[in-house]
Every structure is written in C-alpha cells, then in structure tokens.
C-alpha positions in Angstrom: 8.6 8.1 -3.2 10.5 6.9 -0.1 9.7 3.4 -1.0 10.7 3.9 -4.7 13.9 5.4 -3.5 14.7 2.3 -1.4 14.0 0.3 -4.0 16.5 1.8 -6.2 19.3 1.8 -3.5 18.8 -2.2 -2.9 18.9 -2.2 -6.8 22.1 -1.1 -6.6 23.0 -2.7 -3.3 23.4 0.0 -1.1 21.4 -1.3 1.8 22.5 1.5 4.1 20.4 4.3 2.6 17.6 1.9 2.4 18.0 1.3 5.6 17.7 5.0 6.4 14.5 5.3 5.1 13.0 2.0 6.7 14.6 3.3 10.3 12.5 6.8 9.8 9.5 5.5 9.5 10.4 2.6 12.0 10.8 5.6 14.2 7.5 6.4 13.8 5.9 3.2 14.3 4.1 4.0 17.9 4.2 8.1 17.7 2.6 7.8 14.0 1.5 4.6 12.2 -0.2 2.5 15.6 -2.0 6.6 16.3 -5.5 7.2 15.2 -7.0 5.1 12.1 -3.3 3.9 11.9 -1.0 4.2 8.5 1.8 6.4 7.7 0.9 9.5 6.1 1.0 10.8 2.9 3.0 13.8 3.3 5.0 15.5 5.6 6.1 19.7 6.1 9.2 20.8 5.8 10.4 20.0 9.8 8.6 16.5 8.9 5.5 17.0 10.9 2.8 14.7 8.8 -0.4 15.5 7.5 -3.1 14.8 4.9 -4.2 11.0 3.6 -2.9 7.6 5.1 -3.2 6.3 2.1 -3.3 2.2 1.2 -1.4 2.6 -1.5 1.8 4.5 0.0 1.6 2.1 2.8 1.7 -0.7 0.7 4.5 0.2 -1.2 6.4 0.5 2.0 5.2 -3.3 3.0 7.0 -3.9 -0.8 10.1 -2.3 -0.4 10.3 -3.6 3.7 9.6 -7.4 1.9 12.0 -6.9 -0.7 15.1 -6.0 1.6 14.0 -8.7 4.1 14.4 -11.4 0.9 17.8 -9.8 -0.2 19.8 -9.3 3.0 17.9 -11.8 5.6 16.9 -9.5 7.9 14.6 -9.4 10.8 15.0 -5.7 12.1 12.0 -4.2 10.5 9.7 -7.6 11.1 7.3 -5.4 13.6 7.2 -2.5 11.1 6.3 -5.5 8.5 3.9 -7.1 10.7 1.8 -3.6 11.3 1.5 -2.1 8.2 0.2 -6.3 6.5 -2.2 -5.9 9.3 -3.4 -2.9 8.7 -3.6 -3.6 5.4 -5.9 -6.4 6.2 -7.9 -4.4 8.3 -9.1 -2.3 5.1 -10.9 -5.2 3.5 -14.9 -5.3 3.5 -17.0 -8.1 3.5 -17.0 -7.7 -0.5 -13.0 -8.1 -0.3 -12.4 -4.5 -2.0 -9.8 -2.8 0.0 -11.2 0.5 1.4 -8.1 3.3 0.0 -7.3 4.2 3.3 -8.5 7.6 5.4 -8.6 11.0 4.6 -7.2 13.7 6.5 -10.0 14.1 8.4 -10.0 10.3 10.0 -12.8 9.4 7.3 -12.5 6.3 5.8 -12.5 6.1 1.7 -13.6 4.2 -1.3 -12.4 1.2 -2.7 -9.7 2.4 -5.9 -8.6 -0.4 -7.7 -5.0 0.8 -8.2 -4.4 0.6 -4.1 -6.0 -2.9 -3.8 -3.7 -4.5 -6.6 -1.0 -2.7 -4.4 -2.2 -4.3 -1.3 -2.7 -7.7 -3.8 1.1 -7.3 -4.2 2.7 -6.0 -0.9 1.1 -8.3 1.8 2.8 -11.6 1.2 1.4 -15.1 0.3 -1.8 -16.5 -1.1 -4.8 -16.5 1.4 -8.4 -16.2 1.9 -7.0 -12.1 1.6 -6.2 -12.1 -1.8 -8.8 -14.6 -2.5 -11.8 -12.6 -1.8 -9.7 -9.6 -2.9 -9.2 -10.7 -6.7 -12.8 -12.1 -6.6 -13.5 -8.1 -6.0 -11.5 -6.9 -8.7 -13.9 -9.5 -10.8 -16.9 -9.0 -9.5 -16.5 -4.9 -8.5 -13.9 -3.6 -11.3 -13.8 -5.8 -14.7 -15.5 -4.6 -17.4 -16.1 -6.8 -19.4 -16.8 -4.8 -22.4 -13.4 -3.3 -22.8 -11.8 -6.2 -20.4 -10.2 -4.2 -18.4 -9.9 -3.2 -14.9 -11.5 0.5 -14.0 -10.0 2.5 -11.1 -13.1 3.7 -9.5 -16.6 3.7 -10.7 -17.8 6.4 -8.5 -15.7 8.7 -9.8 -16.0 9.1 -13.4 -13.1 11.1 -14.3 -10.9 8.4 -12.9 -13.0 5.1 -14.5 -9.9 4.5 -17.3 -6.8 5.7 -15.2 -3.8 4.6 -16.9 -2.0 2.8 -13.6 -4.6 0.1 -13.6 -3.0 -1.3 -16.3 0.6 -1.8 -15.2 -0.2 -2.3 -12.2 -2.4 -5.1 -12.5 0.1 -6.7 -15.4 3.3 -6.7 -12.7 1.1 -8.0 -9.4 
C-alpha cells in the first residue's frame, strides 16, 4: 500500500509525500530491514511496531516505487535503501532461479509464488543472469502449457489460477 501511495503522489508530482514514505522506511533500514532474515515487514500495529511476513512481493514494490522516483527527480538519497532491498531480493533466488516468497513470521523461509517473482522480475533493474534464470523458472516451474498460462503456486491448489498472474505478468 505504501508503495502504491507513492506511486500515485509522483503521478501527480508531489514528491514530498513520496518522499515521506521512502524516509520511514529509510528509517528503518538498520533497526528493521538489515535485522534477522532481512526485508521490511508486512504490517505494522497501530504505534507502528512491525510484525508478521517479510514478504518479496511488498519489498519489491518498494524497490519499484524507490526506482521510479530516482528516474523522475534524479536522486541519489535513497541509493542504500535501493541497493539493500535489490540485494536482498537476489538473495531469494535458488539454484532453479524461482524466487523463494520471502519469510514468515516465524523467520521460515517460503515457497516460490509466481506473482512475487514477476514482482522481483520487475523491481530489480536491468537484464542479468537474475532475470535470466528467473524467467527460465517461470518456464520451466510455472507455464502450463495446456492453458498457456502462468499458475501462482502449484503446491497450493486453491491458489493454482490466481487472477494477479495475469496482469502481472502482461505489465513486467
């Protein structure tokens, strides 16, 4: 949510209330994100103490939306910010190149959901040996080639046709 919001204020250049979201979780860089199996987290309680996931997906949208205002305004203020959430990012790739969906509130490491690794396709920037052996994955690991389609995550059935897959994998 807070990287759609930025999103929409850039849209409408107002680069100050972006800004306000990318210096919160700037803020939180060492106390939060570099802590533990890294990542921001997925929520936060009313006095903004996080918990549950640290989700890919939420992370990557933030590496979007930090990307984004670095290529409208020309800034460098959020490069380490940038810089640790593409490397963590990175991290999360297997051998297979499927991007593991982050960790779960209990520091566990999860499956490989097709939505977060076209995310992570999109938010970390350029064409490498990453998002090589990432859409070879999404080929190998998520096309079916029945329907030709992409499937969100075969070990969870109720999930094998979710809708995001679609859009997602049309605008990365």
């Amino acid at each position: 949510d807070n990287a759609l919001s930025a999103f929409v204020f850039m849209s409408y250049n107002d680069f100050t209330r972006a800004e306000k979201i990318f210096d919160f979780f700037n803020s939180k860089l060492n106390s939060e994100f570099l802590t533990g199996t890294r990542g921001f987290y997925q929520f936060r309680d009313r006095y903004g103490n996080p918990f549950g996931n640290r989700w890919l997906g939420d992370n990557a949208w933030l590496l979007l939306a930090l990307n984004n205002y670095k290529a409208l305004t020309g800034s460098i203020k959020y490069n380490a910010l940038n810089a640790a959430i593409e490397a963590w990012i990175r991290s999360l790739q297997d051998a297979d190149g499927g991007i593991s969906a982050g960790y779960d509130a209990n520091g566990v490491r999860t499956g490989k959901v097709t939505e977060g690794n076209i995310d992570a396709f999109a938010a970390v920037p350029g064409y490498d040996n990453f998002h090589v052996k990432l859409l070879s994955f999404l080929k190998n690991q998520r096309w079916n080639t029945t329907d030709k389609l992409l499937v969100s995550w075969p070990e969870n059935p109720a999930y094998y046709y979710a809708l995001d897959n679609h859009c997602w994998a049309y605008c990365a």
